[in-house]
C-alpha positions in Angstrom: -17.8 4.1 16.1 -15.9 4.5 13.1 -13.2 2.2 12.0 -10.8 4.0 10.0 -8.4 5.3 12.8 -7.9 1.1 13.1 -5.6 1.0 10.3 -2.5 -0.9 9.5 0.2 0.3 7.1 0.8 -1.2 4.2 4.7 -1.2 2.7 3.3 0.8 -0.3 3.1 3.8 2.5 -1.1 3.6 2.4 -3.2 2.4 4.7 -5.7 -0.6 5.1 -8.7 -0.3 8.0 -8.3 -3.9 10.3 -11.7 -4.5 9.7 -13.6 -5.1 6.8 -16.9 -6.2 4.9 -17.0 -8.5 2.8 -19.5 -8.4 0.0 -19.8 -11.9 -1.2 -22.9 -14.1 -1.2 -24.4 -16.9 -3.0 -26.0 -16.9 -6.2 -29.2 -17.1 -4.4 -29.0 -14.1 -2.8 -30.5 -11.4 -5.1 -28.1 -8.7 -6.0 -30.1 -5.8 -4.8 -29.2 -6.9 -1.2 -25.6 -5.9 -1.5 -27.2 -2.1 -2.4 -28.7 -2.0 1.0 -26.7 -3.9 2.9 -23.3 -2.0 1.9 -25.0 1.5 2.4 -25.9 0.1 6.1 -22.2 -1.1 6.7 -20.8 2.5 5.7 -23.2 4.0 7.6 -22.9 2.8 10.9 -19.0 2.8 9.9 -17.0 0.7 8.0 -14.8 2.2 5.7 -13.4 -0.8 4.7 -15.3 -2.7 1.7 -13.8 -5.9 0.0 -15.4 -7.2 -2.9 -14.5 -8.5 -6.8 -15.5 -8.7 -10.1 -16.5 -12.9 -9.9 -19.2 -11.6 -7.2 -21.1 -10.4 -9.7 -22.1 -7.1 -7.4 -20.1 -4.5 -7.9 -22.5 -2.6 -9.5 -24.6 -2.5 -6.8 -21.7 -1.7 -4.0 -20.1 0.9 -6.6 -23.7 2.5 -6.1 -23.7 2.2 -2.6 -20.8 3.9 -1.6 -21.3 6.3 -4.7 -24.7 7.4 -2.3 -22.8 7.7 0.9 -20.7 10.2 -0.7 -23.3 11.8 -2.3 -25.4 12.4 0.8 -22.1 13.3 2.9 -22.0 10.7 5.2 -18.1 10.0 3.6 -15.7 11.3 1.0 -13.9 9.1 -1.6 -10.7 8.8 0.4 -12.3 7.9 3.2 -13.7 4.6 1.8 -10.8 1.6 1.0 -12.2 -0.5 -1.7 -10.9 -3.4 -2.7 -11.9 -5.6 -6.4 -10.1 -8.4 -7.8 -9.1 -10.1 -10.7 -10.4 -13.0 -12.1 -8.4 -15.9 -13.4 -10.1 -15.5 -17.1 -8.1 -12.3 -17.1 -4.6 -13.4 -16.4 -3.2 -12.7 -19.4 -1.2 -9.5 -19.0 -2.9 -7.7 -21.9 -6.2 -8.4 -20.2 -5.5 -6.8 -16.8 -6.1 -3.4 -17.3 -9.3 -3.7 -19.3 -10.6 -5.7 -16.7 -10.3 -3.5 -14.0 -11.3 -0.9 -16.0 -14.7 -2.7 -16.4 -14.9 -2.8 -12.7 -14.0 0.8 -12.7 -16.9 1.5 -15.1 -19.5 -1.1 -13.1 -18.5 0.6 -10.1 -18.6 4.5 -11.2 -15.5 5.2 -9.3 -12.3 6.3 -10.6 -10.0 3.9 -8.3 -9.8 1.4 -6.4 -7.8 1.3 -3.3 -6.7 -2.6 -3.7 -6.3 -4.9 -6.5 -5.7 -8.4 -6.3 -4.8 -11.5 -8.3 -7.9 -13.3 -6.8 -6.8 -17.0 -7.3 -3.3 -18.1 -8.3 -4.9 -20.6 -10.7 -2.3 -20.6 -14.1 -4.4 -19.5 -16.8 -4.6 -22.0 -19.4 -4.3 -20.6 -23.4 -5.2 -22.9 -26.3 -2.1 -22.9 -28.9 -2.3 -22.7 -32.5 -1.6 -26.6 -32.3 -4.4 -27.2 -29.7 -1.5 -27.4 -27.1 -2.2 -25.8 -23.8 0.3 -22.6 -22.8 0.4 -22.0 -18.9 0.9 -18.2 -17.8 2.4 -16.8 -14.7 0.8 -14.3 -12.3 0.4 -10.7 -14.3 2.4 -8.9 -11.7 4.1 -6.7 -13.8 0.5 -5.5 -15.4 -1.1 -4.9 -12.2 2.1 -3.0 -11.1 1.2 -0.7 -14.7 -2.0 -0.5 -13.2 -0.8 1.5 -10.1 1.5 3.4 -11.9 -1.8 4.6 -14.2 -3.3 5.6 -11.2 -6.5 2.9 -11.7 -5.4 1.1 -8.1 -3.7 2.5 -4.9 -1.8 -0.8 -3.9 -2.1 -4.5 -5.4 -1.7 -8.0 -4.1 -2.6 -11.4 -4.2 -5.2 -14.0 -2.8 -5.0 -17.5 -2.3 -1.3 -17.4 -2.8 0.6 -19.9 -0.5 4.2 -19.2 0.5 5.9 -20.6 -2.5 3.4 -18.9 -5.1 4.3 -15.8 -2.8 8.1 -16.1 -3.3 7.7 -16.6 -7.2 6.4 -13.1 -7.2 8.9 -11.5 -4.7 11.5 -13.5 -6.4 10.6 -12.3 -9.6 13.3 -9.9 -11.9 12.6 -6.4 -11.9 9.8 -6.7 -9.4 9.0 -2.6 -8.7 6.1 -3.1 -6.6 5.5 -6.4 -3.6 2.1 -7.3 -3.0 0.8 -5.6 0.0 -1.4 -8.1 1.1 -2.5 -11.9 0.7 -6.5 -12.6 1.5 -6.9 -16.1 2.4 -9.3 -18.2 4.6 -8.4 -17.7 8.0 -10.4 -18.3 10.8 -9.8 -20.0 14.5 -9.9 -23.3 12.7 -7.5 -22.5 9.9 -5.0 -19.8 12.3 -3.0 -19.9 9.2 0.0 -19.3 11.6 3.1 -20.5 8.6 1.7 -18.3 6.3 1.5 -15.8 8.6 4.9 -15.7 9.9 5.8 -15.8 6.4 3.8 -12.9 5.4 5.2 -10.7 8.4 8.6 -11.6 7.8 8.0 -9.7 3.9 6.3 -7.2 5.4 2.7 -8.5 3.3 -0.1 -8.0 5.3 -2.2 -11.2 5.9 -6.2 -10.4 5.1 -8.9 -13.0 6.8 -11.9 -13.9 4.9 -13.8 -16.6 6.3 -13.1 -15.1 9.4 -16.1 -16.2 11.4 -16.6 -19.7 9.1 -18.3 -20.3 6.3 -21.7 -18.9 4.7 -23.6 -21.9 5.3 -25.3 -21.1 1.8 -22.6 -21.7 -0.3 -22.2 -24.2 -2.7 -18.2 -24.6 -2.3 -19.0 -25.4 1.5 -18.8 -28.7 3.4 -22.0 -28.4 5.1 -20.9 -31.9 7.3 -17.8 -29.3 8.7 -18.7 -28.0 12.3 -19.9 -24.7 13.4 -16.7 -22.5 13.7 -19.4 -20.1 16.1 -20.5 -22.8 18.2 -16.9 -24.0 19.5 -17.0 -24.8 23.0 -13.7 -22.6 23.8 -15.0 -19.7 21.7 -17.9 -19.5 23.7 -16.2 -20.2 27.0 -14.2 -17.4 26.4 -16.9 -15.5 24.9 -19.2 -15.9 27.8 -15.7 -15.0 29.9 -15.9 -11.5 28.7 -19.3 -11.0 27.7 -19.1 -10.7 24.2 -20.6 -13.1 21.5 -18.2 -16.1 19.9 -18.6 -14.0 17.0 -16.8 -11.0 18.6 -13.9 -13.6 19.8 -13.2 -14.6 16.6 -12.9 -11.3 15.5 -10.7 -9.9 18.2 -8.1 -12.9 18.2 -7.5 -12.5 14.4 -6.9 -8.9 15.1 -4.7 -9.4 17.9 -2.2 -11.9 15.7 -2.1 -9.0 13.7 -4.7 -10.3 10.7 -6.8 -7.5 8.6 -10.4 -9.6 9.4 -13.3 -9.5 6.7 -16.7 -9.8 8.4 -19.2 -11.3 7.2 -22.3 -9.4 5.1 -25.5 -10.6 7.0 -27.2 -7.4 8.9 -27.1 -8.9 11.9 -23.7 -9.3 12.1 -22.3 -5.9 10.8 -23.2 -3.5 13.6 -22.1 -5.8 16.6 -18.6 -6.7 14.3 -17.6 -3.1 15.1 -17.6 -3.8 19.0 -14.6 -5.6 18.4 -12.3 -2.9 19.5 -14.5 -2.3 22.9 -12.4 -5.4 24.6 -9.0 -7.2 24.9 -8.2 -11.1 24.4 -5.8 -11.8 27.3 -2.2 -13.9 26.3 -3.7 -16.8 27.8 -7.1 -16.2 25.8 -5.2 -16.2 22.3 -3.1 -18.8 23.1 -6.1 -21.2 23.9 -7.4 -20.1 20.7 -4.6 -21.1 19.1 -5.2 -24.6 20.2 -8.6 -25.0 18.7 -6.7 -24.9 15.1 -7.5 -27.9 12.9 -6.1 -26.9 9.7 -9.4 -27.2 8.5 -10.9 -25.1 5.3 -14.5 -24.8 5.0 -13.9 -23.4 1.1 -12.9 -26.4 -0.6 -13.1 -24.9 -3.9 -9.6 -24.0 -4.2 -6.8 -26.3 -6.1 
C-alpha cells in the first residue's frame, strides 16, 4: 500500500504524505544502515522521508532514493523530502550555502521541505568579544523557495510564541507550513496544536512512538510510551499492535506522524490506515497525556 494518496495540504498549495520516516539514529548506528533501510521504506511505500543535515546521513538517504528512481520503483516528485537547518547556519548569509551542501550530499536538485531545525538564537562573537543574538533566517529560507532549492519551509521546535515572532514578522511573504515537534500520546501536544490549526501550520510528530532507547539525549528512567496499559488495551481492542495506536490517534487529531527507522517497524507502520480509532478511543488516549518529553535536549 502506498502512502501518498494520504496527504494533507499544506497553505503553500503542496502537499505533505501523513506518514513519514524518519531517518535519525544514534551515533552508534553505522551510517550505511540508513542506505538500506531508506531503500526498504520506499519500497514497500513510503514516499515521505524526513531527515537533516545534523544526522549526518544524508548522503546515504540522497543515494537511496537516488536508486529507487533509478530502478523505477518512483519518480522525483513522487518522493517528499524533507532536510533541515542547523543552528550553526543561522545567519542569513549562511542559509542557502547550507542547503546547497545538502543539495550536493544528497545528489538531488530540491528538496520538498526545509526547516529551521531548532529555534536556538545563534550566538556571534563581536569585534569587542561581546556576543550578538540573531533571529530566525526566515526571510533567507523564503529566498530559498523563491530559487527553487526548496518546495515549502518551516520550522521545528518552535513553541507558540517563537511561532508568532515569525508570523508577526514585517513583510513576511511566505508562513511556515509546518512545525515538527515531539509529539507522542504522552506529550498530545494539544495547545500547540490548536495553535497551529488555527494558522493553518501543519503540526509534524516525531517521537511519535517514544524515544529511540539508544539515544544519548534520552531519559532512559522515563517509561515505555509502547508498553502503556491503555495503548495496549485498546490495541488488543482492535487487534492491532500499541505501535499501530499510537500511530492512528496522532493521525486522527490531524498530526503528520514520523515513524520510526527500525525494520521492524516500517512495514507494519503502513497498516495504520487499515483501521479506525473510535471517539471514545481518542478521547481515552487523550487522557494518558503527561506532558512528558523523552528528548530533553532542547532549551
Amino acid at each position: 500500500m502506498e502512502t501518498q494518496c494520504q496527504r494533507v495540504k499544506l497553505n503553500d498549495g503542496h502537499f505533505i504524505p501523513i506518514l513519514g520516516f524518519g531517518t535519525y539514529a544514534p551515533e552508534e548506528v553505522p551510517k550505511s544502515e540508513a542506505l538500506e533501510v531508506t531503500k526498504f521504506a520506499i519500497e514497500v511505500g513510503f514516499r515521505h522521508i524526513d531527515c537533516a543535515h545534523a544526522y549526518r546521513n544524508e548522503e546515504q538517504v540522497g543515494h537511496a532514493i537516488r536508486s529507487k528512481i533509478a530502478d523505477g520503483t518512483v519518480k522525483r516528485e513522487d518522493i517528499f523530502y524533507t532536510s533541515k537547518l542547523w543552528s550553526t547556519c543561522l545567519q542569513p548569509e549562511l542559509v542557502q550555502s547550507a542547503l546547497e551542501k545538502s543539495l550536493k550530499n544528497l545528489q538531488l536538485d530540491y528538496v520538498d521541505l526545509y526547516l529551521i531545525h531548532t529555534p536556538v538564537p545563534l550566538k556571534v562573537g563581536n569585534f569587542d568579544g561581546s556576543l550578538l543574538f540573531t533571529t530566525p533566517p526566515s526571510q533567507a529560507l523564503e529566498k530559498c523557495k523563491d530559487a527553487g532549492l526548496t518546495k515549502s519551509i518551516g520550522v521545528s521546535n518552535f513553541n507558540h510564541k517563537q511561532l508568532e515572532k515569525i508570523l508577526n514578522k514585517h513583510r513576511l511573504k511566505y508562513k511556515p507550513v509546518c512545525n515538527q515537534v515531539e509529539c507522542h500520546p504522552y506529550l498530545n501536544q494539544g495547545k500547540l496544536l490548536g495553535f497551529c490549526k488555527s494558522h493553518d501550520i501543519v503540526l509534524v510528530a516525531y517521537g511519535a512512538l517514544g524515544s529511540q532507547r539508544l539515544s544519548k539525549w534520552v531519559n532512559p528512567n522515563y517509561p515505555i510510551l509502547l508498553e502503556d496499559p491503555v495503548l495496549c488495551a485498546i490495541a488488543k481492542k482492535h487487534k492491532q499492535t500499541p505501535a499501530l495506536v499510537a500511530l492512528r490517534y496522532q493521525i486522527q487529531c490531524g498530526v503528520v506522524a514520523l515513524a520510526k527507522k527500525e525494520v521492524n517497524v516500517i512495514l507494519p507502520s503502513l497498516q495504520v490506515f487499515d483501521f479506525e480509532l473510535t471517539p471514545e478511543d481518542m478521547k481515552t488516549i487523550d487522557g494518558i497525556s503527561r506532558n512528558m518529553r523523552y528528548y530533553e535536549f532542547l532549551p
